[in-house]
N, C-alpha and C positions, 0 to 999 in steps of 0.2 A: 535242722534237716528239712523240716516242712517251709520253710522259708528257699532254701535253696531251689526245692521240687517248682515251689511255684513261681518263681524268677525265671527257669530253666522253660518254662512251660509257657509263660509271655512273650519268651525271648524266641521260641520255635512260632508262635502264633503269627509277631512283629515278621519276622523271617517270610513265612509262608505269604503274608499281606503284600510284604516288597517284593514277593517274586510276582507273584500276580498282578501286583500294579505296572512291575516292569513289563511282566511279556503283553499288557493290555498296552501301552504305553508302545511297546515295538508292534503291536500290530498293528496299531493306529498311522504311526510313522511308517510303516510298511505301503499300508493303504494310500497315504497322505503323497509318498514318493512313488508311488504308482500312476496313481492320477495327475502328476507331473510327469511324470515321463510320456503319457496317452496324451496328454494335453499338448505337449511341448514340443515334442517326436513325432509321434504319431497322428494329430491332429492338426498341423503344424499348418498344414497349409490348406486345410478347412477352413480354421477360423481368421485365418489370413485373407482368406477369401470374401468371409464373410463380414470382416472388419474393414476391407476394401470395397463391397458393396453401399455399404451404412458410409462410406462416405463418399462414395461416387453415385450420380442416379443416372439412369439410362432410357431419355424420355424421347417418344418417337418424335417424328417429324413426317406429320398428315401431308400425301402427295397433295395437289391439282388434280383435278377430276377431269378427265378428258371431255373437248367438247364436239358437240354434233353439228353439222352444219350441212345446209343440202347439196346437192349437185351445184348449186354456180356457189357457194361460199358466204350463204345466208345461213346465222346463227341460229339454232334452233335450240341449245343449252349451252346455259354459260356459266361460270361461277363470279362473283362478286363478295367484297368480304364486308362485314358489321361484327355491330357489337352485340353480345348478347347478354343478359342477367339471369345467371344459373344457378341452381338451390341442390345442394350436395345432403339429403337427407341425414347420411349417417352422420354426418357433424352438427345438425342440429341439435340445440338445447334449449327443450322447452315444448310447448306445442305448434305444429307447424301453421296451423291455417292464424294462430296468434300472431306470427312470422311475418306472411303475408300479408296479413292486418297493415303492420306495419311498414312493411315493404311499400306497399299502395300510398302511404305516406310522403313517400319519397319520391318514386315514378308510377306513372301509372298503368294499372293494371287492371285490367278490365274481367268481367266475370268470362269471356270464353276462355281467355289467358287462364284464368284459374282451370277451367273446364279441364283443357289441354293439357296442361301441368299436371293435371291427375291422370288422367289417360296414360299419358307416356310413363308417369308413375309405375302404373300397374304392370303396362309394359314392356317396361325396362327395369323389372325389377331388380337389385343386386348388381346393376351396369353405371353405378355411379350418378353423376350426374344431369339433373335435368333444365332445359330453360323455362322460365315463367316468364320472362319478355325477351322477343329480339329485334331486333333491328332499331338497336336504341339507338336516338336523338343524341348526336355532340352534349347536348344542353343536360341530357339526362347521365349521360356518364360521370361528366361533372357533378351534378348535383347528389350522386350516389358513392361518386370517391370519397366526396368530403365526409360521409357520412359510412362510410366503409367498418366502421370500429364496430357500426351496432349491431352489426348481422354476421358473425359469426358462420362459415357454411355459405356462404352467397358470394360469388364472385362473378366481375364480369369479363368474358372472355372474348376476344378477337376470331373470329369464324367466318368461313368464308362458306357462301350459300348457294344453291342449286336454285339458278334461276328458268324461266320457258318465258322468254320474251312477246313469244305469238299467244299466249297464252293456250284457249282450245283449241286451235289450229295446229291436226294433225296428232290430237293428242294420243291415240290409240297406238300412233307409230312409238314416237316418242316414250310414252308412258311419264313412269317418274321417280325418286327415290325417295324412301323417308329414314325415320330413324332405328335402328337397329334394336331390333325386342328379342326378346327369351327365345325365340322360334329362331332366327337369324345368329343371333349367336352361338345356340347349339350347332347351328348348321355349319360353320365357319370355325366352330372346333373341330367338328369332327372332317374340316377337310386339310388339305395338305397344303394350304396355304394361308395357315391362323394367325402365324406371326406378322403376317403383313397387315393384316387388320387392326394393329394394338394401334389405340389412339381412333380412330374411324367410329365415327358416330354415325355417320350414312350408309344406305347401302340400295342397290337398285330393287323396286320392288316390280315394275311393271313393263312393259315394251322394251323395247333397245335398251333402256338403261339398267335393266336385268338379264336380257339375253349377252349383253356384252358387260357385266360388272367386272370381270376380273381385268379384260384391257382398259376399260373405262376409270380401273381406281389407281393403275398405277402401282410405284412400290416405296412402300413405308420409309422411310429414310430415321437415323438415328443421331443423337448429341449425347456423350457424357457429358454429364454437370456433377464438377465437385461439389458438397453441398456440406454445410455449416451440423454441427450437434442438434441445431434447432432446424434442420431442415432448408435453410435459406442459401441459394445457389452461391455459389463462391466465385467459381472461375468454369469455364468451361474447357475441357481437354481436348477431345475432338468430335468431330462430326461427319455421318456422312449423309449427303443431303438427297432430299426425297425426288425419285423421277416422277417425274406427269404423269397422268394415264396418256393410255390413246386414243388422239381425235376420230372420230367417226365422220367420215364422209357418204352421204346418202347419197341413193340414186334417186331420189325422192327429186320433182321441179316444185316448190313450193308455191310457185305462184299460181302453178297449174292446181296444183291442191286448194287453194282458197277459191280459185273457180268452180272447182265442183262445189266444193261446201256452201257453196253462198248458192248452187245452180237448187242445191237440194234445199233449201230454206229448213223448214224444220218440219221437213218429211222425213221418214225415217228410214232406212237403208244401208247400200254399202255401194264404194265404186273400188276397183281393181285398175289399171293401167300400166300396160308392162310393155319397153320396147323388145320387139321379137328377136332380133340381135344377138341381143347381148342379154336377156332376162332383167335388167333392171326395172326396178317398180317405179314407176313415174308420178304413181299419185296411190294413197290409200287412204281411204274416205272409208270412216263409219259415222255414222249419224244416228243419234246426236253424238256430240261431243264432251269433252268436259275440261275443267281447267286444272293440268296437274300442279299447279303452283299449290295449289290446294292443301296435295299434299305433303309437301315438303317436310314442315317443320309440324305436322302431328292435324288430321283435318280433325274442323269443329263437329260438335256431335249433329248441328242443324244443317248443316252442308251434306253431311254423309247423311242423314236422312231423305234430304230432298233426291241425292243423287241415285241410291241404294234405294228409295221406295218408288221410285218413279216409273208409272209404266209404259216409259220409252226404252228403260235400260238402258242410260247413257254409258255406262261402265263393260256393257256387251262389248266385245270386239267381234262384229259382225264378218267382216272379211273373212277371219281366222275361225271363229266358233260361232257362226248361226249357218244353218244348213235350209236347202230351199230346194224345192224341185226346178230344174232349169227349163220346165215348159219348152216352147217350140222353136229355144236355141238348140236346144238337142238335135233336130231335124238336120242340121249341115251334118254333123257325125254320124248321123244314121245313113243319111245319102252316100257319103263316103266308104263307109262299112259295107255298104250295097254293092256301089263299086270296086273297092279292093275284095272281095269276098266271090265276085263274079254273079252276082244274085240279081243286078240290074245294069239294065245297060240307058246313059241319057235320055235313048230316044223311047224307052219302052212307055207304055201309054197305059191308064189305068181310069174307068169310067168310077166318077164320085158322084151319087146320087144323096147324097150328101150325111150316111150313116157306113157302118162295117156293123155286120149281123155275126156276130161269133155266140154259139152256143143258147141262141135265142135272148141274146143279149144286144141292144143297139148302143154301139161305141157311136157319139153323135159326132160329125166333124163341127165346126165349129160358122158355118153359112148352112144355112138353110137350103135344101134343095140341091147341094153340093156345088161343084166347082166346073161340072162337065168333064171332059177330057182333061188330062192330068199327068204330063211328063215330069221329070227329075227337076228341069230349072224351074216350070209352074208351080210345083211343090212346096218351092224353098220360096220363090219369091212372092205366092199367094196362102204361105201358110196352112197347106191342104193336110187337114185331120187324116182321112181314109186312107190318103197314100202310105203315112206311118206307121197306120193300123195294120195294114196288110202287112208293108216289109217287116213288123218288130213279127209279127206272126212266124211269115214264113223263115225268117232270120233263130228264134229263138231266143230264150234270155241267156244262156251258157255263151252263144254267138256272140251275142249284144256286150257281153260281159269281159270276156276276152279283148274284143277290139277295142274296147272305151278304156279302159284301165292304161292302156299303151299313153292315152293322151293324160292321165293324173285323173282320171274321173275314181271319188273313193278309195283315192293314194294324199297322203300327207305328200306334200309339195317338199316338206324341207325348207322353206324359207326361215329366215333367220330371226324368228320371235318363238315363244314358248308358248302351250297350248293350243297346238295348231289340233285342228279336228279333222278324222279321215272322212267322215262323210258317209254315206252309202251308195255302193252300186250292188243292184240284189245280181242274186245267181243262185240256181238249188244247192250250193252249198252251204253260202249265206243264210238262206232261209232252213235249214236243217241244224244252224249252230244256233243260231239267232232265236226262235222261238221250244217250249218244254212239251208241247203237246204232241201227239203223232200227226194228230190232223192239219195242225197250224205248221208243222215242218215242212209237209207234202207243200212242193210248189205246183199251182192247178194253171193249166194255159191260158185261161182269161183274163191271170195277172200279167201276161206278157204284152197282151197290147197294149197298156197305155203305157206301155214304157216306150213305146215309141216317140210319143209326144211330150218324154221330160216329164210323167207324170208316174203315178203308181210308187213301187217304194222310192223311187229314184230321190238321193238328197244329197247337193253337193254344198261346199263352199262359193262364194262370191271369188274367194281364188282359185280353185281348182277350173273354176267356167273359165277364171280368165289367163289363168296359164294354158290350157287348152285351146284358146282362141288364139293365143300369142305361138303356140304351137302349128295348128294351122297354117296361121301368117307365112312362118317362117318354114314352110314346108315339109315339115316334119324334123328339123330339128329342134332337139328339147335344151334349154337354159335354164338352167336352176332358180327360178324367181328369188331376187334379193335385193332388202332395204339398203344394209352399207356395202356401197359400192365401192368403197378404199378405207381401209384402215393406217394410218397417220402415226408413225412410233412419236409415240410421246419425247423420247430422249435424243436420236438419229435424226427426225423427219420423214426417214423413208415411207414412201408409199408400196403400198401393196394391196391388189386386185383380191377380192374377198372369191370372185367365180370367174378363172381365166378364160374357161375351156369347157364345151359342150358338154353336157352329160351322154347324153346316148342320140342318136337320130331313128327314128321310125320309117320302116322301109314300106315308104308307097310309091305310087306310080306318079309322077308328077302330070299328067293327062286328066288323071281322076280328081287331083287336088284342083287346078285348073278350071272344071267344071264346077267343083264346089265354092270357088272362088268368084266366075263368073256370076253361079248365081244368088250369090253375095250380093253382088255390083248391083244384082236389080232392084235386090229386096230397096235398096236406097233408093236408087232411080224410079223403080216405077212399082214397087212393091209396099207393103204395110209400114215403112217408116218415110218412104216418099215423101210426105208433108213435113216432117223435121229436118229432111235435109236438101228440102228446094232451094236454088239457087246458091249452094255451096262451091265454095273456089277449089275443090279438091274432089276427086272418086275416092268414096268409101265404101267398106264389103261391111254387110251389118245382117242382123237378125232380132227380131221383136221374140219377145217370147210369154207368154200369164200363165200364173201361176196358180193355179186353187189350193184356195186356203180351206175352206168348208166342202163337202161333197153336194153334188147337187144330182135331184132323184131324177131317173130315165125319161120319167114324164113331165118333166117342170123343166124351163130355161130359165138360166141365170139371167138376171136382173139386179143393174150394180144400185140401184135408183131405193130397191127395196132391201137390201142386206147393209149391215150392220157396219160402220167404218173400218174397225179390227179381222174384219168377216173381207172383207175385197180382197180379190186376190192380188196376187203382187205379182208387178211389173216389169218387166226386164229387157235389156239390149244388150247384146255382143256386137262388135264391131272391129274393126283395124282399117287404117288408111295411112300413104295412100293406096291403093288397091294394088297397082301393080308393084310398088314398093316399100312396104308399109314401116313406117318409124312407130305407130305407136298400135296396143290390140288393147280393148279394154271389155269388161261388164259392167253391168248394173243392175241394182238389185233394190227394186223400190217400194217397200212391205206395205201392202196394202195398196197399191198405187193402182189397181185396176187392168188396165190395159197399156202394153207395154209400149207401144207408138205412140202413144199421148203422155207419156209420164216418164219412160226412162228415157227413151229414143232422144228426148231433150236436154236430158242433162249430158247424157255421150256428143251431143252436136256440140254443147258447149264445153267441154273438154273440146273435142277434136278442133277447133275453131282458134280455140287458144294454142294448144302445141303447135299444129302445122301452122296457124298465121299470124296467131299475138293477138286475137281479137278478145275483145270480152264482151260478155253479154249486154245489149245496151241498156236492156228493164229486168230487172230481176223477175226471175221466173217467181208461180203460183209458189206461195209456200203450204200450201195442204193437198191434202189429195181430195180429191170430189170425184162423185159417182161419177162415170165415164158412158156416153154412148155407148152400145157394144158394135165393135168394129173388128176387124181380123187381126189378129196379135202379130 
């Protein structure tokens, strides 16, 4: 009976085992048929998808970089293609500078090449690859294919390069591009047109070639490549191929531009040149220069020192962001302001004894003993201090302020590069935003007169003088000053006008302009730049103007003989010719250059000498500046 019990009682245990193992056994195949059917069904064309990418690879195809070329169809960026030897980190194995040990074995590599390689390293962190040589030697490809097995991570790649054949020449316009860092890539994600960049190792960093990067790169073009287990391309499916960017055509005349640069030797400065027209810029000069090839493919750390510690600031772009009092070019807009405003009339007549007494203050003119009698055209054409003294007085700076902004004085131009600087033109509002004190806000009326003379807070651009000169010219109508004068569709050809049509025109009296034009005509003829432009085959309207860089005390006269080279003041000319119908209006701006009839007045002849007649200078001008006689600006 005890035998039964317990037979009876293994046989319920076995039992209970087999159910449990069954229902564990049907859950399992539950689970097992589930993630089959989610796989199969429901995933179906997930992993179809994803088993279609692993074997198809979808590699861009880097456009042409559009290129720049000036007004008559001289190159001014080009691309060209080489080889290069690039070092992909994350596939290295081993240590890297071990690598390049070795590397240098094979081709060579010199320690800036190392330098660079690191830079861009840092730079471009997590963007792949980098080059440690380029522009390799036939001779050296070969001698690195052969040897291709032992460098694991090192390939060389086919690129094509961002050349400036002029090199320095005009580089501030131009600018340049380099290679794309952690700063540019965030920037290019977070914009709405990421996708066109896959594959792009370059990107515009400076002038034109950053103001216009997005027509200048073009659009990304794409190939499916079926590709092997092991990664290795098979057959290619299809493609669709990359467009060019777009060529940029300048209103720039190049050759006009290496005239001035060579007029300014290695003085420092800026020139402006704009036909009144049409606002095309004809020439844009800052000085010094520098050479953007430099930067292309990553500048060395000894280059960027020289250029970056230098105190010339060759990498200022003075045109666009140095600011200068315009001294006693201001005087033609003050004259004008006079007469649109009803405040003077030509013939009115003003004795210069050769000081203005305000407040027991002597504002000095700039001759001794004055000018004597003193009408509108003697003004302009003798440079007479007092007479400006008086009208900035009885005009005011609110006055002053109003009628000069009309012409861009302390307005952004808008021209077609980045970083343009507004400048200053004061006004008591200005002075109430501008400074935190109560005292320092209040504007006092004996800061108004030397705004007459271009001086006090007054500080413009080298462009802003000289769209305003070019504005004059053209009798009060305003043209957008701009570098690319056509932009060139990359894929079409079509051309297309970057500024068709006038901005605005300013309404004066063309009687008043006339007058201010006339005596323009003298300042040349027989007035303070008469000696740079004797014997000229053309009438030009012009204006000298000096600039104080240091203050000088009420009882002391400036002496260029005794102050300091960086202490002189700077030198300047406005001009446009020919007089009655003028193709080109320009400034100049020459830091430290002294006096404006002896230092700028000649580099604007030789601009003007070259556009209207093809001449070139036959001796190269001083290339420093030295103390000057003082003579009337």
């Amino acid at each position: 009976m005890t035998e039964l019990k317990d037979t009876e009682r293994e046989l319920h245990q076995f039992r209970v085992r087999l159910s449990v193992a069954g229902a564990v056994v049907f859950v399992l195949f539950t689970c097992l048929l589930t993630r089959f059917v989610w796989l199969q069904i429901y995933k179906h064309r997930d992993y179809v998808a994803q088993a279609e990418d692993n074997r198809i690879s979808v590699v861009p195809i880097v456009p042409n970089r559009g290129l720049i070329l000036d007004r008559n169809g001289v190159v001014l960026a080009r691309n060209y293609s080489a080889y290069t030897l690039e070092i992909t980190p994350t596939k290295i194995q081993g240590n890297l500078d071990d690598l390049i040990d070795q590397l240098a074995q094979v081709v060579e590599i010199q320690p800036r090449d190392r330098k660079r390689f690191k830079k861009l390293q840092e730079e471009s962190r997590n963007l792949g690859s980098a080059p440690i040589r380029v522009r390799l030697t036939d001779e050296e490809v070969a001698r690195f294919s052969a040897q291709r097995y032992r460098f694991p991570g090192v390939e060389i790649q086919a690129r094509l390069f961002r050349q400036y054949p002029l090199g320095q020449v005009a580089s501030h316009v131009i600018g340049y591009i380099g290679r794309i860092n952690a700063r540019d890539a965030s920037e290019i994600d977070d914009s709405d047109d990421a996708t066109n960049y896959r594959g792009t190792e370059h990107i515009g960093k400076e002038g034109l070639e950053k103001s216009y990067e997005r027509q200048l790169h073009g659009r990304t073009g794409y190939e499916e490549v079926e590709v092997s287990a092991g990664g290795r391309p098979v057959r290619t499916l299809s493609r669709t191929p990359a467009t060019s960017g777009d060529n940029l055509i300048l209103s720039i005349d190049i050759e006009l531009q290496k005239v001035v640069e060579q007029a300014f030797g290695n003085r420092r400065g800026a020139l402006i040149a704009i036909e009144p027209a049409t606002g095309d810029v004809l020439a844009y000069v800052s000085m010094p220069t520098f050479d953007p090839n430099l930067f292309v493919e990553g500048i060395d750390q000894q280059s960027w020192d020289t250029l970056n510690n230098s105190p010339d600031h060759p990498l200022l772009n003075r045109p666009l962001s140095g600011t200068y009092p315009p001294g006693s070019t201001y005087k033609p807009f003050m004259a004008l302001a006079a007469l649109e405003l009803g405040r003077r009339k030509p013939t009115d007549v003003i004795a210069d004894p050769g000081y203005f007494n305000f407040g027991g203050h002597h504002f000095r003119d700039d001759k001794e003993g004055g000018h004597g009698m003193v009408d509108m055209y003697k003004s302009i054409v003798q440079s007479c201090d007092t007479y400006y003294y008086i009208l900035a007085n009885d005009l005011g700076v609110d006055t002053i302020h109003d009628f000069m902004k009309s012409f861009g004085f302390g307005q952004k131009t808008g021209i077609d590069l980045r970083f343009e600087r507004s400048g200053i033109l004061p006004s008591t509002a200005w002075k109430a935003e501008s400074y935190k004190q109560p005292e320092q806000k209040r504007w006092y009326a004996g800061e108004t007169i030397s705004l007459g003379i271009g001086q006090g807070y007054n500080a413009f651009t080298p462009l802003q003088l000289a769209n305003a000169v070019a504005i004059l010219a053209n009798n009060g109508v305003v043209m957008k000053p701009h570098l690319v004068k056509i932009i060139e569709n990359g894929l079409s050809h079509q051309r297309t006008l970057t500024v068709p049509r006038e901005s605005y025109r300013i309404p004066l009296k063309q009687e008043n302009i006339d007058v201010i034009k006339y005596a323009m005509v003298g300042v040349a003829k027989e007035g303070t730049s008469a000696r740079a432009f004797a014997g000229a085959e053309y009438v030009s309207a012009g204006k000298t103007g000096t600039a104080q860089v240091i203050g000088i005390k009420q009882n002391e006269k400036y002496n260029a003989a005794k102050v300091a080279g960086r202490h002189l003041d700077h030198a300047l000319y406005t001009a446009f010719a020919p007089a009655d119908n003028p193709k080109i209006a320009l400034a100049v701006v020459v830091e430290n250059g002294g006096f404006g009839a002896q230092s700028a007045a000649p580099i604007a002849r030789a601009a003007l000498d070259y556009y209207l007649l093809g001449k070139r200078p036959a001796v190269k001008d001083k290339v420093a500046a030295e103390p000057q006689a003082e003579v009337p600006d």
